[in-house]
C-alpha positions in Angstrom: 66.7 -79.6 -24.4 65.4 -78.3 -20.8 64.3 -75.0 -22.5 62.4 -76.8 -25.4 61.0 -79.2 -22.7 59.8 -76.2 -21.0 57.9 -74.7 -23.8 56.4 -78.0 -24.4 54.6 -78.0 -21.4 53.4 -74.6 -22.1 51.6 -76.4 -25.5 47.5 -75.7 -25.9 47.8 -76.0 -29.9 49.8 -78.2 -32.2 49.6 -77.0 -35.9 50.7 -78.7 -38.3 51.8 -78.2 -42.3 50.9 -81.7 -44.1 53.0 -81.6 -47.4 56.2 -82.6 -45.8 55.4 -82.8 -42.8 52.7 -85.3 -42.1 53.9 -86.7 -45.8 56.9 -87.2 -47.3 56.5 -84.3 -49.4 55.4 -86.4 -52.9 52.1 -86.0 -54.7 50.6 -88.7 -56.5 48.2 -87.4 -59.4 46.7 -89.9 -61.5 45.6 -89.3 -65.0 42.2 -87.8 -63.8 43.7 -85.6 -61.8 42.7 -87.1 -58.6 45.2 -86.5 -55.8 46.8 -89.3 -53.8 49.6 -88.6 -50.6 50.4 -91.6 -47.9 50.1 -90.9 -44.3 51.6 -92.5 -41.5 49.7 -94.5 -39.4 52.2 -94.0 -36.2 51.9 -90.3 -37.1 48.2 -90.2 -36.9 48.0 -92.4 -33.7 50.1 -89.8 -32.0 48.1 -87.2 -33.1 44.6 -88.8 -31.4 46.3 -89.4 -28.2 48.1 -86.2 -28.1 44.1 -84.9 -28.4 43.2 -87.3 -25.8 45.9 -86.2 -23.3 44.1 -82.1 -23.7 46.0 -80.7 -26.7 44.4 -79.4 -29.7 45.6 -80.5 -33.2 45.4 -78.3 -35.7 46.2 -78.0 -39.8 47.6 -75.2 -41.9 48.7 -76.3 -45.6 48.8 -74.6 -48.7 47.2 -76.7 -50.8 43.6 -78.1 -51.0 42.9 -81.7 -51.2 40.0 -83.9 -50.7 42.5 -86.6 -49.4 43.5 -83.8 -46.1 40.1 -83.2 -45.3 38.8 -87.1 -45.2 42.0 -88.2 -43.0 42.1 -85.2 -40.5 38.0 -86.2 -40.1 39.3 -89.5 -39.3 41.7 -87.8 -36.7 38.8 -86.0 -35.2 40.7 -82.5 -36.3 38.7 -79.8 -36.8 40.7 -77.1 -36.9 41.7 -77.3 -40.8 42.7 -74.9 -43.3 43.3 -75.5 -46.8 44.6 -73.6 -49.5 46.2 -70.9 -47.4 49.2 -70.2 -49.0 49.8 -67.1 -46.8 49.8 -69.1 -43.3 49.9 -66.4 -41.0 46.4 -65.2 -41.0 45.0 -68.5 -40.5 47.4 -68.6 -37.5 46.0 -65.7 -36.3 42.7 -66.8 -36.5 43.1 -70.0 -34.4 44.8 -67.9 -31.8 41.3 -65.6 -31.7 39.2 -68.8 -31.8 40.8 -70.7 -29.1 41.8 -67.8 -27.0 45.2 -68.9 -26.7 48.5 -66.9 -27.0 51.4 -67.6 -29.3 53.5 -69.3 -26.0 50.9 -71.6 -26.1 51.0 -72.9 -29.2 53.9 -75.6 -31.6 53.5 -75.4 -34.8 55.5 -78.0 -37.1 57.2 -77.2 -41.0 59.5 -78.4 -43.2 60.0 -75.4 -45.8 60.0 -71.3 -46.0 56.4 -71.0 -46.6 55.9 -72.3 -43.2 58.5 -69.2 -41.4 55.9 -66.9 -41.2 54.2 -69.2 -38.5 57.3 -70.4 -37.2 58.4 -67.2 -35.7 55.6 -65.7 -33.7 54.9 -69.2 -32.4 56.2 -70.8 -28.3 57.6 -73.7 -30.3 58.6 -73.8 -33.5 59.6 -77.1 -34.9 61.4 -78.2 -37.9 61.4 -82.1 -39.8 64.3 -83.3 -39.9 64.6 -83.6 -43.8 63.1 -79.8 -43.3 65.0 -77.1 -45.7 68.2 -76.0 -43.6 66.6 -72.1 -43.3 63.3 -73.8 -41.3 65.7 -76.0 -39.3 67.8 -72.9 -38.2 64.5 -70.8 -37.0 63.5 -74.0 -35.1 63.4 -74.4 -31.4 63.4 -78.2 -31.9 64.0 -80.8 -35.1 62.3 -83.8 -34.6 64.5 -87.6 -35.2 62.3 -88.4 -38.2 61.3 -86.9 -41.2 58.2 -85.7 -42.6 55.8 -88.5 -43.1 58.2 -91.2 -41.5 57.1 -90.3 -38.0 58.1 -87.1 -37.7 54.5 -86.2 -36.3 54.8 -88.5 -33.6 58.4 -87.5 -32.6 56.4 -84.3 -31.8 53.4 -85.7 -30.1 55.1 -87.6 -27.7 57.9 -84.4 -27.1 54.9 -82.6 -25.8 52.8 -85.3 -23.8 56.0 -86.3 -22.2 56.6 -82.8 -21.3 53.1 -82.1 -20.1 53.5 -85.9 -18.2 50.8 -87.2 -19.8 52.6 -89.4 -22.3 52.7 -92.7 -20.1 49.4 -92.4 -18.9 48.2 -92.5 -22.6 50.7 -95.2 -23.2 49.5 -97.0 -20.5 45.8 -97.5 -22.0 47.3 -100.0 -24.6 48.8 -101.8 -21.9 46.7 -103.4 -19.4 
């Protein structure tokens, strides 16, 4: 746990999948095609105070979907790309626009698609319902599983490795 601790604190960017990861992997598709997937609420929090405490918060996901765009707006992510099935270019690109290197950035999946990323990144992180192939190239599986909090269990790895985590704790306190 020290080493993992010690690339948390290293952390500029968090990227994160959202099919299975910041869902439980289902998609609802009504009758008109329209795509529905449930968030969690705990998972979002996390995510604004893990922005507030410095860290950027990204979003690589193979699929496109109104539904992504409107809640990562409501995060205040910008950093969002859709349809990318091949992830690794989009990677690549964040790295050139935020000027960071791969030590300085997490990134968070739950199935082979997301490898690619996985490897070249400081901190690669696994769901814990994540296929057992993404959970053995892992640095780190979180307690919960995608959807169920999962996000969070990251979020708060990172800002209490960085020793920010209280302080952003402690704003809902007094």
């Amino acid at each position: 746990m020290k080493d993992v601790l010690e690339k948390a604190a290293l952390i500029r960017l968090v990227i994160f999948d959202v099919d299975g990861v910041l869902t439980d992997g289902s998609l609802f598709i009504g009758d008109d095609g329209q795509e529905y997937k449930a968030f969690n609420s705990k998972d979002g929090h996390g995510m604004r105070m893990l922005q507030d405490s410095g860290v950027t918060v990204g979003i690589i996901t193979g699929r496109t979907s109104q539904v992504v765009e409107h809640r990562m707006r409501g995060l205040g992510i910008e950093q969002v790309f859709q349809g990318r099935v091949h992830k690794v270019p989009a990677y690549e690109e964040l790295l050139a626009t935020l000027g960071l290197d791969a030590a300085q950035v997490a990134y968070v999946g739950d199935d082979v698609v997301d490898l690619g990323v996985m490897k070249r990144v400081g901190l690669a992180i696994a769901v814990q319902d994540a296929h057992p192939l993404v959970k053995q190239h892992a640095h780190w599986i979180t307690e919960h599983g995608g959807g169920r909090g999962a996000a969070r269990d990251v979020c708060e790895l990172i800002m209490s490795a960085q020793g920010t985590l209280e302080q952003e704790l402690e704003k809902y306190t007094q």
